[in-house]
ZARO-608246 format. One record per residue: residue in one letter; x, z, y of N, C-alpha, C, CB in turn; residue number from 1. Coordinates in Angstrom, 1 decimal. Glycine has a CB too. Layout:
a,X,Z,Y,X,Z,Y,X,Z,Y,X,Z,Y,NUM
...
END
This chain:
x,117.0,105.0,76.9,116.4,103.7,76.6,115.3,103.7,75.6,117.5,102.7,76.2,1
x,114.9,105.1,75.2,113.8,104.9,74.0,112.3,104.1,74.5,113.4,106.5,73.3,2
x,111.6,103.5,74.4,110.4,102.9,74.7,109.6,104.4,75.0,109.8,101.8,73.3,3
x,109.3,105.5,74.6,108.4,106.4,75.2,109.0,106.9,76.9,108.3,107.6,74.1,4
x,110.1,106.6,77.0,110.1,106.5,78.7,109.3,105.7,79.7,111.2,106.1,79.1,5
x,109.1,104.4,79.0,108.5,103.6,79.8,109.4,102.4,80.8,107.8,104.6,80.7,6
x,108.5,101.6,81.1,109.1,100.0,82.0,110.1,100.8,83.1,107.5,98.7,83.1,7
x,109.6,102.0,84.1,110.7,102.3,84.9,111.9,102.3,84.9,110.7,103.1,85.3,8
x,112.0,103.5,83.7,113.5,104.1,83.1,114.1,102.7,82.7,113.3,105.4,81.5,9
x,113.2,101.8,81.6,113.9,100.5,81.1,114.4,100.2,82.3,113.0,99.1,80.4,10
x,113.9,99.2,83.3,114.6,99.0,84.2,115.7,99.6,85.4,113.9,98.8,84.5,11
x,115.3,101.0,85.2,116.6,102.4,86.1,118.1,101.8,84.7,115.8,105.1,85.7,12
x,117.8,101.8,83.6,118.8,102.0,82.3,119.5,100.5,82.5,117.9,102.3,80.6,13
x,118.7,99.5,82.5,119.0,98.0,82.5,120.0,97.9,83.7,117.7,97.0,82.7,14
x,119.8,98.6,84.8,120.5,98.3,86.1,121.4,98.9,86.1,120.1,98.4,87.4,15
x,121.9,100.2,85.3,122.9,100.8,85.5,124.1,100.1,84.8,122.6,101.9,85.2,16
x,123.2,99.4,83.4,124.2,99.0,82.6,125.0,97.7,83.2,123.6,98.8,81.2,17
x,124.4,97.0,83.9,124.8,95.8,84.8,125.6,96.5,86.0,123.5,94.9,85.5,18
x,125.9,97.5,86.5,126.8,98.1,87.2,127.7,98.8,87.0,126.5,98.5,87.8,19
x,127.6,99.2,85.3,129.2,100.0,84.5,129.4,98.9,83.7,129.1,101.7,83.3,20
x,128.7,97.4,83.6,129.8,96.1,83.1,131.0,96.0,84.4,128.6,94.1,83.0,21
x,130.6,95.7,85.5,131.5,95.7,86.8,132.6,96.6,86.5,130.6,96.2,88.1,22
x,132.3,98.1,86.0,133.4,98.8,86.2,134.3,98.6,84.9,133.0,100.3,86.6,23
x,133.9,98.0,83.4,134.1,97.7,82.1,135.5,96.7,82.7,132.5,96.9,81.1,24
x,134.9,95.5,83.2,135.8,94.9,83.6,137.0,95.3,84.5,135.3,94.3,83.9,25
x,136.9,96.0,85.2,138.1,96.8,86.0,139.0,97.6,85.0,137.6,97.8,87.1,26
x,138.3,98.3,84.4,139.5,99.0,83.4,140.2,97.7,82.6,138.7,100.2,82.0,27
x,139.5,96.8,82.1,140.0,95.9,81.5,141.1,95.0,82.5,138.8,95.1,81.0,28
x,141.2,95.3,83.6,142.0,94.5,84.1,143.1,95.5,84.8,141.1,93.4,85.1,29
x,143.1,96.7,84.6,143.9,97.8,84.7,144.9,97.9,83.6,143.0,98.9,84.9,30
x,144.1,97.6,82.6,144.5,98.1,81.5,146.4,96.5,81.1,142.6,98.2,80.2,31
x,145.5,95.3,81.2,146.1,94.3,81.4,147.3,94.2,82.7,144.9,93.5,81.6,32
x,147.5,95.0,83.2,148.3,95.2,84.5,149.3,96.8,83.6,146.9,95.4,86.3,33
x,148.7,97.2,83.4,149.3,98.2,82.5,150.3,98.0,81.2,148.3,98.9,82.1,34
x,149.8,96.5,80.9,150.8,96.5,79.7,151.9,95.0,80.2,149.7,96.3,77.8,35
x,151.2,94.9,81.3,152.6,94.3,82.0,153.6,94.7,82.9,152.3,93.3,82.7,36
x,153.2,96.0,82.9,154.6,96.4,84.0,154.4,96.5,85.0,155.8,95.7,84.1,37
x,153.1,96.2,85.8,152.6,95.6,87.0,151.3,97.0,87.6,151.8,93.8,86.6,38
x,151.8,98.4,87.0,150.3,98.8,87.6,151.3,100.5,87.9,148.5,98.7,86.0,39
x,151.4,100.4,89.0,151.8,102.1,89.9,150.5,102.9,89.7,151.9,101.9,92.0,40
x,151.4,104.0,90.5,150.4,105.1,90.5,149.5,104.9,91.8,151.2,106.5,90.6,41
x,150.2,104.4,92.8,149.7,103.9,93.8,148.7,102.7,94.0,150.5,103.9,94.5,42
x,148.5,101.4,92.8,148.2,100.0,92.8,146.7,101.4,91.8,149.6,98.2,91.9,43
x,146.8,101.8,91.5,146.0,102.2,90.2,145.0,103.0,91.2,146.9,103.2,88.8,44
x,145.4,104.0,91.7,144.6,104.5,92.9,143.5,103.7,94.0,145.7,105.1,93.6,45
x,144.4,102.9,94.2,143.8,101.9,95.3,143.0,100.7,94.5,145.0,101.1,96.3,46
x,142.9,101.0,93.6,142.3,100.0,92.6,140.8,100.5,92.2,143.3,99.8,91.1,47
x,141.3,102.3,91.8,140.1,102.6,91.5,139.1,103.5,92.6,140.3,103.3,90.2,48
x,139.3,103.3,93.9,138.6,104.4,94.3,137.4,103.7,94.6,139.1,105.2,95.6,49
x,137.2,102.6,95.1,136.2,102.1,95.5,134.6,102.3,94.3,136.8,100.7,95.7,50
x,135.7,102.1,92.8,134.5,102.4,91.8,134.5,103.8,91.8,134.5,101.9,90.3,51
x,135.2,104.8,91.8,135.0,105.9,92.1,134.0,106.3,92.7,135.8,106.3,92.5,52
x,133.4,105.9,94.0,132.6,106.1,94.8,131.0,106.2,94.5,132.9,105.2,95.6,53
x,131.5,104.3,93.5,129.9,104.3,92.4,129.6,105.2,91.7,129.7,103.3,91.4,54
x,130.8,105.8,90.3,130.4,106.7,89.6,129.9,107.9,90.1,131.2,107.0,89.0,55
x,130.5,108.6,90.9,129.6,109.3,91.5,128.6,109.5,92.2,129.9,109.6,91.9,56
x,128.1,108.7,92.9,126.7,108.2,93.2,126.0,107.9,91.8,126.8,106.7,94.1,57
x,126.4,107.8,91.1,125.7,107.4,89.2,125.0,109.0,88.7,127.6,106.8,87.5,58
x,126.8,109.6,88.9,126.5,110.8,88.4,125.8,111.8,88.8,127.3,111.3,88.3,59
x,125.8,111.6,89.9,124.4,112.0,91.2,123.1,111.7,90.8,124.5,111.1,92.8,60
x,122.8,110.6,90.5,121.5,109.7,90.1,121.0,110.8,88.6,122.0,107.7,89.6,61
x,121.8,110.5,88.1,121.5,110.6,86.4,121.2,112.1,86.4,123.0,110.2,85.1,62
x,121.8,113.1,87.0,121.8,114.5,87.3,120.5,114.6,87.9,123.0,115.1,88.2,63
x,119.8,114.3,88.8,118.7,114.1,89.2,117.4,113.7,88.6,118.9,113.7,89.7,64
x,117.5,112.5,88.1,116.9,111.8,87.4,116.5,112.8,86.6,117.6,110.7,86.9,65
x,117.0,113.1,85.5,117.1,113.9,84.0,115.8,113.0,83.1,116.8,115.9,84.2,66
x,114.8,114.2,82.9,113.4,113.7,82.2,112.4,113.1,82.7,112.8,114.6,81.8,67
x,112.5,112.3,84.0,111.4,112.1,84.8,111.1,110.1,84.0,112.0,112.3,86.9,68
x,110.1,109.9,84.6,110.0,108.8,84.4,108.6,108.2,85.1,110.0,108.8,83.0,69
x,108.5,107.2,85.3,107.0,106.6,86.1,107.7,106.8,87.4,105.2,107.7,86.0,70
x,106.3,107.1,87.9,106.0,107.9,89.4,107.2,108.8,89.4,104.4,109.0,89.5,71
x,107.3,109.5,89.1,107.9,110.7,89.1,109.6,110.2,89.6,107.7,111.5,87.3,72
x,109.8,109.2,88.6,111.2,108.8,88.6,111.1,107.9,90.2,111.6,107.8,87.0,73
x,110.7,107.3,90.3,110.7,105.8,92.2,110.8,107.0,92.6,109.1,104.5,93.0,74
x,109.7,108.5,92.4,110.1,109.5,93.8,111.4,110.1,93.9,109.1,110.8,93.7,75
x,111.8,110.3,92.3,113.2,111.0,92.4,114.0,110.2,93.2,114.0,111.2,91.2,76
x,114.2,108.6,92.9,115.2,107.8,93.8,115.0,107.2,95.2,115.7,106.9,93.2,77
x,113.9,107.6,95.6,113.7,107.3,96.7,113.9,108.5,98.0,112.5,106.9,96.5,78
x,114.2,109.8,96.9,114.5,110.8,98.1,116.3,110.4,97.8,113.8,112.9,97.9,79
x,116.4,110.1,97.1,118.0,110.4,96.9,118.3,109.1,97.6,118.7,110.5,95.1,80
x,117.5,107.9,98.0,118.2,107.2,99.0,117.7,107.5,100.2,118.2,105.8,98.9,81
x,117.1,108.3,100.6,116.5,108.8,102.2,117.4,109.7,102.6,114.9,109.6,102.3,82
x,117.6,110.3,101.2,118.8,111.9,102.2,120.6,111.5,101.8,118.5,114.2,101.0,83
x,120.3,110.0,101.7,121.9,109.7,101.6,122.6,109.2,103.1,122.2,108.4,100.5,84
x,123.7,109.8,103.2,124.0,109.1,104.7,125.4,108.4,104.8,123.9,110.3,106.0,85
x,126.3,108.1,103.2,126.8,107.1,103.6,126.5,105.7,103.0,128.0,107.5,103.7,86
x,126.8,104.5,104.0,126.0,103.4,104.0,126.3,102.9,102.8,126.1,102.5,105.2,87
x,127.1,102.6,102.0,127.5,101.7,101.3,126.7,102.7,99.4,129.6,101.3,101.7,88
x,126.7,104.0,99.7,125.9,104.5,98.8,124.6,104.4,99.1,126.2,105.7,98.4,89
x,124.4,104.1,100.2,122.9,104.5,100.3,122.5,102.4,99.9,122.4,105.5,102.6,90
x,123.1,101.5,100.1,122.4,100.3,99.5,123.0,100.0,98.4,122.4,99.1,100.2,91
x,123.6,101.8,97.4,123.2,101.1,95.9,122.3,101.5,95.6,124.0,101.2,94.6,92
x,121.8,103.0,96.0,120.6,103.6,95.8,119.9,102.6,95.9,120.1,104.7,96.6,93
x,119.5,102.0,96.8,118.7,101.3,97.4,118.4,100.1,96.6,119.2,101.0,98.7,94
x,119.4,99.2,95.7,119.6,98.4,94.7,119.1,98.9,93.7,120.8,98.0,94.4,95
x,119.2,100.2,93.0,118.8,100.8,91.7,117.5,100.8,92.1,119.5,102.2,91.2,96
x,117.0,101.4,93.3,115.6,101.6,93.3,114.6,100.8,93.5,115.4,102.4,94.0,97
x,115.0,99.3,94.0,114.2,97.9,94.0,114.0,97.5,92.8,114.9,96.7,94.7,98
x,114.7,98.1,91.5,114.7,97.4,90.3,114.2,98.7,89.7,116.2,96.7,89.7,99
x,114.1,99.9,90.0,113.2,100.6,89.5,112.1,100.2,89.3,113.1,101.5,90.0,100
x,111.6,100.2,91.0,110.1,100.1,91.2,109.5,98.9,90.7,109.6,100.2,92.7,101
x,110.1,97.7,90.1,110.0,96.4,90.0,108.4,97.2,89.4,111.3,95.3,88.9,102
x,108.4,97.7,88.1,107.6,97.7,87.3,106.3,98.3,87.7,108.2,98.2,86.3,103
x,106.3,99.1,88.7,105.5,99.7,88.6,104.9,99.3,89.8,105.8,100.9,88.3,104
x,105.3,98.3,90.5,104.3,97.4,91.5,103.8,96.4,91.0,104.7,96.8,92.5,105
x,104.1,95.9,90.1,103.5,95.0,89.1,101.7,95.8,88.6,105.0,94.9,87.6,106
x,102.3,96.6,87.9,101.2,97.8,87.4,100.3,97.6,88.8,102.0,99.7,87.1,107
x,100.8,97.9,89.5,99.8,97.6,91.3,99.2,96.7,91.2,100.5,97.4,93.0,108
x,99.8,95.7,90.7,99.3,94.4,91.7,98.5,93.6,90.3,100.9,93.1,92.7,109
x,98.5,93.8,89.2,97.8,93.9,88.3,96.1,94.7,88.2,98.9,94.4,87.5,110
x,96.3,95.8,88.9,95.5,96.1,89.2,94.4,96.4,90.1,95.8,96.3,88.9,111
x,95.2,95.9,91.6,94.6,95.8,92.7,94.0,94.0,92.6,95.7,96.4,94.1,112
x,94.5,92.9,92.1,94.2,91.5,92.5,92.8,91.5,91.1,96.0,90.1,92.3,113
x,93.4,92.4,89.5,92.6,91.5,88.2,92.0,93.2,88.1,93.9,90.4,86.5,114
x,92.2,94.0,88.3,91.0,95.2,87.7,91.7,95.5,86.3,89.0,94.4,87.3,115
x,92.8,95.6,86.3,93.3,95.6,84.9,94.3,96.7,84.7,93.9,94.3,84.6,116
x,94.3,97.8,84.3,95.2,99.2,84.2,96.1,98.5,82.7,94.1,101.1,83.8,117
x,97.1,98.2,82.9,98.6,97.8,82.3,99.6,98.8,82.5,99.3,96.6,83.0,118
x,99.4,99.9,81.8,100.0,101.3,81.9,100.4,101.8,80.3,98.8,102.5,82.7,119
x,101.1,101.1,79.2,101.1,101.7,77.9,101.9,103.0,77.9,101.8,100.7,76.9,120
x,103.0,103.4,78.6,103.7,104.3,78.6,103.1,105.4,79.7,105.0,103.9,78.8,121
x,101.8,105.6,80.2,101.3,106.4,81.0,102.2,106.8,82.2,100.8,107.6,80.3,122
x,102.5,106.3,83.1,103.6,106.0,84.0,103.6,105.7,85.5,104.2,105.2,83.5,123
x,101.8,105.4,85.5,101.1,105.0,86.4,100.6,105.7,87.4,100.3,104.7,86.0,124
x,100.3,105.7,88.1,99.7,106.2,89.7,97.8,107.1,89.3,99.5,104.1,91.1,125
x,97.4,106.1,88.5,96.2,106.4,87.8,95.9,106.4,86.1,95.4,105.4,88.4,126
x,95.1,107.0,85.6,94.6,107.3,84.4,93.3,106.9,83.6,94.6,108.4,84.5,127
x,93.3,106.2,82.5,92.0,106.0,82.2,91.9,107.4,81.4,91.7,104.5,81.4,128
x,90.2,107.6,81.4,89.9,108.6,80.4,89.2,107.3,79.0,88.5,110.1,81.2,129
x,89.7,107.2,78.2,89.1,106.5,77.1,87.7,106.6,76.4,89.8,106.9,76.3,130
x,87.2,108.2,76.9,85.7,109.0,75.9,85.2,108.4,76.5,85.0,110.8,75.8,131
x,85.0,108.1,78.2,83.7,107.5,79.1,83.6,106.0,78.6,84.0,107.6,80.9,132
x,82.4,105.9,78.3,81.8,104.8,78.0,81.1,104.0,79.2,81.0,105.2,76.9,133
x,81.1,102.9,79.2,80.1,102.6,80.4,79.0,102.0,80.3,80.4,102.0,81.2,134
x,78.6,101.7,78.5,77.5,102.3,77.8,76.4,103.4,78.2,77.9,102.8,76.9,135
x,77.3,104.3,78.5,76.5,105.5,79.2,75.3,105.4,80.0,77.3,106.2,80.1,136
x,75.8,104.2,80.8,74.8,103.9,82.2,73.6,103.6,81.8,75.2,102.6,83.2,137
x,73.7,103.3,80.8,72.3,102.8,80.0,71.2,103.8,79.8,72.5,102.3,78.4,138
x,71.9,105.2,79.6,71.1,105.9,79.4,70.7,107.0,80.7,71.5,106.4,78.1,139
x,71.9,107.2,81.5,72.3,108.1,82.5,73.1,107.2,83.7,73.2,109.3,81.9,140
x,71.9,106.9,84.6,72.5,106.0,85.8,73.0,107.0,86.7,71.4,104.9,86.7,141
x,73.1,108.3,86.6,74.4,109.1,87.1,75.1,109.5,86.7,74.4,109.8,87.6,142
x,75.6,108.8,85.4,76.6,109.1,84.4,77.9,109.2,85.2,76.6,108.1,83.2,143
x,78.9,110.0,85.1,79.8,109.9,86.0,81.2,109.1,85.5,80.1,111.2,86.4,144
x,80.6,107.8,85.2,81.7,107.0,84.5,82.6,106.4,86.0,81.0,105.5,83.3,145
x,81.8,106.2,87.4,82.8,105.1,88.2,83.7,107.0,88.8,81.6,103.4,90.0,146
x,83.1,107.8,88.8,83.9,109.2,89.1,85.2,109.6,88.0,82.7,110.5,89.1,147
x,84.6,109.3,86.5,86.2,110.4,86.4,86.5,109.3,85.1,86.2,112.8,85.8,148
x,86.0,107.6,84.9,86.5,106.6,84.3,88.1,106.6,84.5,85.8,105.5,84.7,149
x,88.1,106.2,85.9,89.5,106.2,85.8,90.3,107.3,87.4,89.9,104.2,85.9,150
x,90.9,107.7,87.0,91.3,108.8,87.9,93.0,108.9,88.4,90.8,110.2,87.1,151
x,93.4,109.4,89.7,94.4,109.2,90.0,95.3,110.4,89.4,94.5,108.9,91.4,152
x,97.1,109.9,89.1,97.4,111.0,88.2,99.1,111.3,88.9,97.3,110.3,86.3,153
x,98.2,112.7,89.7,98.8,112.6,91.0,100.5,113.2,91.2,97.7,113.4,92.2,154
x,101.4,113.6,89.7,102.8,113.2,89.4,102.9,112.1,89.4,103.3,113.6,88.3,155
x,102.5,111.1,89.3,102.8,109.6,89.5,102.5,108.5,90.8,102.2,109.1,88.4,156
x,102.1,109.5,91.7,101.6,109.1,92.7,103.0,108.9,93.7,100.3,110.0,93.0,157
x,103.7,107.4,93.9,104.9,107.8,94.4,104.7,108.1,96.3,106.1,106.4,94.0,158
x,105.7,108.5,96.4,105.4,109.4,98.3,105.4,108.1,99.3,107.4,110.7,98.9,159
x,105.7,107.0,99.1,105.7,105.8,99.7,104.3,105.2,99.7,106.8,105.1,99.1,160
x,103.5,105.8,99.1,102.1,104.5,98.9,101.1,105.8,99.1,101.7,103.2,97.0,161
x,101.7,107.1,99.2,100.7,108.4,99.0,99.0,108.2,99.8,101.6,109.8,99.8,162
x,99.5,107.7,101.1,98.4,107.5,101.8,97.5,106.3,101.1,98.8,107.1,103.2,163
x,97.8,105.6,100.7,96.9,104.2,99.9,96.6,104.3,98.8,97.5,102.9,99.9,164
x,96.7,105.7,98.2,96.8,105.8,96.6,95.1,105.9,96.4,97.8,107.2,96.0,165
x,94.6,106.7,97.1,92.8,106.6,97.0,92.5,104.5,97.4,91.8,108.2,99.0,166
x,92.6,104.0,98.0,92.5,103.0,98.2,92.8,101.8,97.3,93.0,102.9,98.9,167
x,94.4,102.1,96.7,94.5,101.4,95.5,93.3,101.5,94.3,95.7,101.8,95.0,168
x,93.2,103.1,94.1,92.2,103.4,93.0,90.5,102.7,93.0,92.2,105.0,93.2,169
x,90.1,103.0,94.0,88.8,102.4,94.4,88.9,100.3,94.2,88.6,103.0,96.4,170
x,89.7,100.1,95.0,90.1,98.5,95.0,90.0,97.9,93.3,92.1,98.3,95.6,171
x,90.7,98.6,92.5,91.0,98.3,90.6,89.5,98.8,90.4,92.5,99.3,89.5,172
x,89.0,99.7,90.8,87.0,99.9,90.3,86.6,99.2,90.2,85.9,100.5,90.9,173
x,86.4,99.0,91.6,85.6,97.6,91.7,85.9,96.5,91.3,85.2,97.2,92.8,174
x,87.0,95.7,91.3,87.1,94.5,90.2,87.2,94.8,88.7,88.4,93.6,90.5,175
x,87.3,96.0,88.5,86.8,96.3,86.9,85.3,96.4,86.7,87.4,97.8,86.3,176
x,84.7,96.7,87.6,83.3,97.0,87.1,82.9,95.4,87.2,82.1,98.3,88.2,177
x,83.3,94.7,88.2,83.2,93.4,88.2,83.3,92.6,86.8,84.3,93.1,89.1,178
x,84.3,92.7,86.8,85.1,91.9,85.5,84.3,92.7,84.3,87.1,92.2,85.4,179
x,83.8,93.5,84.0,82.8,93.9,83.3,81.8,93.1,83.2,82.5,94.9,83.5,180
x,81.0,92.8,84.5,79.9,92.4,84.5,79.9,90.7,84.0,79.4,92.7,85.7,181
x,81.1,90.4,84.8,81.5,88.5,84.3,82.4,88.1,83.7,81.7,87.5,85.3,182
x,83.2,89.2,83.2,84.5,88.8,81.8,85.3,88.5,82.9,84.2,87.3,80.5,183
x,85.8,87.3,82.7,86.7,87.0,83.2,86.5,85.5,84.7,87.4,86.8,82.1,184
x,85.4,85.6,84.8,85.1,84.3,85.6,85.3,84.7,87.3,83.4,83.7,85.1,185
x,85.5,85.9,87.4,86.0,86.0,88.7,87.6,86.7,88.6,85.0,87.1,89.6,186
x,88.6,86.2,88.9,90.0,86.5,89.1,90.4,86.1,90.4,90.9,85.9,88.1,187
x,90.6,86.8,91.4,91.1,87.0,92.8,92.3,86.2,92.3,91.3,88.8,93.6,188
x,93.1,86.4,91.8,94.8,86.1,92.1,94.3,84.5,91.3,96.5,87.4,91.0,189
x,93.8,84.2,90.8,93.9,82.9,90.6,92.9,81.9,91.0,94.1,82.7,89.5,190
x,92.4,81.8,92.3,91.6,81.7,93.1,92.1,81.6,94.4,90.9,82.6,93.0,191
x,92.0,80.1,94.9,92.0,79.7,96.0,90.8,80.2,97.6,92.0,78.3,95.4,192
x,91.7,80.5,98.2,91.1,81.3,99.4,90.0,80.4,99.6,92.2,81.6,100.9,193
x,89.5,79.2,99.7,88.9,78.0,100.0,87.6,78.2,99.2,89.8,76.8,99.7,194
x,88.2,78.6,97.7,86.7,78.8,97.1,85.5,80.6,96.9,87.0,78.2,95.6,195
x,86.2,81.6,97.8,85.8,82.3,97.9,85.3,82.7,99.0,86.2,82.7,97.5,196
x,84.2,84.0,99.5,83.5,84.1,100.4,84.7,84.4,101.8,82.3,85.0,100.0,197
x,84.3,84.5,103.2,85.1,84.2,104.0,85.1,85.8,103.8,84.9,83.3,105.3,198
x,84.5,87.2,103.7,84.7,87.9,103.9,86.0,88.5,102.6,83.6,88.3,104.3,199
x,85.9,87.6,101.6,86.8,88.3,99.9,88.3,87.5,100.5,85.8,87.3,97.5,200
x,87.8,86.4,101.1,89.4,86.1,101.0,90.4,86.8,102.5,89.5,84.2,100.9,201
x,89.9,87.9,103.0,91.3,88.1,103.3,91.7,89.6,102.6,91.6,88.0,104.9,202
x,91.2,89.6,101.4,91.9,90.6,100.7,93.2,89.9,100.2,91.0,91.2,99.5,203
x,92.9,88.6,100.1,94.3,87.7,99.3,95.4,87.7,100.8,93.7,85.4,98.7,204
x,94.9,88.0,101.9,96.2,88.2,103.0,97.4,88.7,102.8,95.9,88.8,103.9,205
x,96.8,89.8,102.0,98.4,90.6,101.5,99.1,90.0,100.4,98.1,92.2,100.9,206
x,98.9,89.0,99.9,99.7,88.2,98.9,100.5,87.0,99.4,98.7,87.8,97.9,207
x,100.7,86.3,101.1,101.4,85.8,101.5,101.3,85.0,102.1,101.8,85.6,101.0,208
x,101.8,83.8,103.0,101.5,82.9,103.7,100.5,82.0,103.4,102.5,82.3,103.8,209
x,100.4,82.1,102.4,99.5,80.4,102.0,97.9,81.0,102.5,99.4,79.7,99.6,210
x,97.7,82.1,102.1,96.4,82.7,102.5,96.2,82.5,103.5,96.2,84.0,102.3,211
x,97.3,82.8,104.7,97.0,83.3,106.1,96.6,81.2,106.5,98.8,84.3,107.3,212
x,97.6,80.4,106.0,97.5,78.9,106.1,95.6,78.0,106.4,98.4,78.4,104.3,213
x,95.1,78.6,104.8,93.9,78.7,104.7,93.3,79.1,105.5,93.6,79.1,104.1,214
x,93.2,80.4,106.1,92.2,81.2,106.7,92.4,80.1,108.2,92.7,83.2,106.8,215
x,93.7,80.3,108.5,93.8,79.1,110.1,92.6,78.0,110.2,95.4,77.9,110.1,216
x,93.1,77.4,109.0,92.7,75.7,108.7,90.7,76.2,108.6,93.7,74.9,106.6,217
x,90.5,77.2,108.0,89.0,77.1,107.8,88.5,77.9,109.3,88.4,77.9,106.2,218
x,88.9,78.5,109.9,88.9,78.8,111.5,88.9,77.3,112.6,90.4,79.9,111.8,219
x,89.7,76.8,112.2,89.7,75.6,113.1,88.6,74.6,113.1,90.9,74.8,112.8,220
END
């Protein structure tokens, strides 16, 4: 849980601990059945296998897991729920890893809608280099600031978006060089499809119904 892991791990650590409260309480109610006279060898067994099942799927995770974090970490649990084949482990995997990735689609969508790299724990898919200035251009209009400004940082690149990871990258350029040029007076995500050009707004398609609503209504 130290903060130099980063938002992933927080969130991998936060979910686990919400799934060994579940098992906190079962001992606690074992334990309560134990000092009434009320708990076999057999009621105790059939009591605990089901969590049994979780711990080990935990202990599986965590063994895996070890030092990873970012990118690195969504990839670790995403193979470990692809090569699981029984069902009821394979949708906790599947629970740990929706609350993994929480963070680091955010980080996406932060930076594909506003041009904005939100990466303090370096954990990201991409990298700023800090030395490039874009000052530079001033002096050297082939300064290679839109080439190695910000670059993809390809242990963090998770195996699920691999193909769109050049695409993501390019997409956050250009509304950064943007947002450079006008601060803040162009923001895609807070921007109605209605007041932008017909060709910008169906980049907002991928954000949900209301877009597609618009696009109908100004077609008709």
């Amino acid at each position: 849980t130290r903060y130099e892991y980063g938002l992933c791990s927080h969130a991998l650590v936060n979910e686990l601990q919400v799934i060994l409260k579940d098992f906190y309480v079962l001992v606690a109610q074992l334990e309560y059945l134990l000092n009434q006279n009320k708990l076999t060898l057999q009621k105790f067994v059939y009591l605990l296998y089901p969590s049994s099942k979780v711990l080990y799927v935990l202990d599986v995770l965590c063994k895996e897991v070890n030092e990873k974090v970012g990118g690195e970490l969504v990839n670790c649990l995403y193979t470990l729920y692809l090569h699981q084949g029984d069902p009821e482990s394979k949708v906790l995997y599947q629970r740990i890893l929706e609350k993994a990735v929480a963070p680091y689609i955010h980080m996406i969508a932060s930076w594909i809608f506003r041009g904005e790299l939100v990466d303090n724990y370096h954990e990201f898919l991409l990298v700023e280099d800090r030395s490039i200035d874009k000052e530079a251009l001033l002096e050297d209009y082939n300064a290679s600031y839109w080439d190695n400004k910000y670059t993809l940082q390809p242990r963090h690149v998770v195996s699920f978006l691999h193909t769109y990871a050049n695409k993501i990258l390019v997409c956050g350029k250009y509304l950064h060089i943007v947002r450079d040029c006008l601060g803040d007076a162009l923001v895609l995500s807070d921007m109605r499809p209605n007041q932008m050009p017909r060709s910008s707004r169906k980049m907002l398609l991928l954000g949900g119904g209301d877009a597609t609503a618009e696009e109908d209504g100004v077609a008709a």
